[in-house]
N, C-alpha and C positions, 0 to 999 in steps of 0.2 A: 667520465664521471658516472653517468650512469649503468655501466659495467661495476664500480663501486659500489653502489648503491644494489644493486642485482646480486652483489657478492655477498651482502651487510643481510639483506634477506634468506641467503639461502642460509647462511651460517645459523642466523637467529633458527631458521628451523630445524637444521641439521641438528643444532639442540635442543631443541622442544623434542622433537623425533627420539634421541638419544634417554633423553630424562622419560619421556612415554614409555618405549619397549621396557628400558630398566624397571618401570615400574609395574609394564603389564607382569613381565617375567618374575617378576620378586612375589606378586602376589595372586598367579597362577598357577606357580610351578613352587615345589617345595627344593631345598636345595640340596642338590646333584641331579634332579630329577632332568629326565632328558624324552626330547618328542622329536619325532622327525617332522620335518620341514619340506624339503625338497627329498625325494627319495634318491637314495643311493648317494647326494650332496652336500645338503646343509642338514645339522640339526640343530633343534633348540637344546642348550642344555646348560643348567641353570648353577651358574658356581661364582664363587667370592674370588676375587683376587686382590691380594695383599700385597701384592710387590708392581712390577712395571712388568714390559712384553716379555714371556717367556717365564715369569716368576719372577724373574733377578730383582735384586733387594728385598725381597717378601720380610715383611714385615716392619720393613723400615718408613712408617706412615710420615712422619715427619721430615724426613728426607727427601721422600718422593713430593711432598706437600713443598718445600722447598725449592724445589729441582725445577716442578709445575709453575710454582707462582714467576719464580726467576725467567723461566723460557718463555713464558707468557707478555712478562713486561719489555723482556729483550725482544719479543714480537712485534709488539705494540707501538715503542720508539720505531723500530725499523720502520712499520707501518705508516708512522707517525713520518717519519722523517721520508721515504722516496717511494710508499707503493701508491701513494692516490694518483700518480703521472704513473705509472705502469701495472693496466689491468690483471695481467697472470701473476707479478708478484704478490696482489691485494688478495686474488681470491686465495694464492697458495698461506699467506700468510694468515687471512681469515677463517680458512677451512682448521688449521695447527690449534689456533685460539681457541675455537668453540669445541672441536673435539679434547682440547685440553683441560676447558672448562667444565666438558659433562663430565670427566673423570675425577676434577679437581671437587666438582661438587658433588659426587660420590665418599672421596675420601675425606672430606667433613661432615656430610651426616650421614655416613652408612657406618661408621663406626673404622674407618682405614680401609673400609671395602671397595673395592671397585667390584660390578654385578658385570659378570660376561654370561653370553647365553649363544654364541653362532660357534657353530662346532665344523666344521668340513670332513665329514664323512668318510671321506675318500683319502684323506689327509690322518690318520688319525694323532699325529705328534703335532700336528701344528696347534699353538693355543688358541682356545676358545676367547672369542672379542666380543666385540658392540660396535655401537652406531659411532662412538666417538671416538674408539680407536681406528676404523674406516675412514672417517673424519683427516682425521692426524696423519695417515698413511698418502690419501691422497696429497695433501696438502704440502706432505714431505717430499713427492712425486713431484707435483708443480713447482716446486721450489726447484729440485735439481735443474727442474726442466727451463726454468727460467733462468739456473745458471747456468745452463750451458749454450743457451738460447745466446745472452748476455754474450758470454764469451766468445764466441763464433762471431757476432757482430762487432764487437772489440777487436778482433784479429783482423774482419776484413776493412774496417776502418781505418785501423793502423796500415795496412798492405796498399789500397789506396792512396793513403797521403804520402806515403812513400814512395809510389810509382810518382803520382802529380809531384812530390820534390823532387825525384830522379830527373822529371822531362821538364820541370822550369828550368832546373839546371844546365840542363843539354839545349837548353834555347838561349844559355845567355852567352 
């Protein structure tokens, strides 16, 4: 429970952090304007985005608002229903939520905008992000990582009680 509780806090800040930079970046940097960060690595560089990862649906604010609240409450139940008994499903699904929500609450009062500003340097085709798509990616990570965790334990559970049937059997 207290891993709960440890998850409940980071998220909460994970968003504060997300809604902060978006706000430092919105009102220090004019938009396209771009600063490096890390050299050769990251930059800041300050742009609108109207669609999801990559642009896909640009400009479909209502859709993506849609898409967000729906993945958000299908989170929540889940959450609701079996992550408080297992601590990596909680933070994966915690991490999903708040990064969903700093975007979610972009695209209500920035006007459909979501504010990205981390550019990778070295990458130059990869889309520029934020704190909450970081957020959301991790989270999407832990999730795998927790099914696949699941299912490995699933298999060896089943192989188990399948040996223990095989040898009760051979005992009778």
């Amino acid at each position: 429970m207290i891993s709960c509780v440890f998850a409940l806090i980071c998220s909460v800040i994970v968003l504060l952090l997300d809604q902060l930079t978006k706000a430092y970046v919105a009102a220090e940097f004019t938009l396209g304007q771009s600063a490096e960060l890390i050299n050769g690595f990251v930059e800041l560089s300050y742009i609108h985005n109207r669609g999801a990862a990559w642009g896909i649906f640009n400009g479909n604010t209502f859709f993506l608002l849609a898409i967000t609240a729906v993945t958000m409450i299908v989170c929540i139940i889940f959450l609701i229903k079996t992550g408080f008994k297992k601590p990596l499903l909680f933070w994966a699904v915690s991490l999903v939520i708040s990064g969903g929500l700093g975007n979610l609450i972009d695209r209500i009062f920035r006007n459909g905008n979501v504010i990205d500003f981390f550019h990778f340097e070295f990458w130059p085709q990869f889309p520029v992000f934020n704190v909450a798509d970081c957020a959301i990616v991790i989270g999407a990570g832990l999730l795998l990582l927790y099914f696949v965790i699941d299912a490995i334990t699933e298999y060896k559970n089943k192989d188990n009680a399948e040996k223990t049937e095989l040898s009760e059997n051979a005992d009778s």
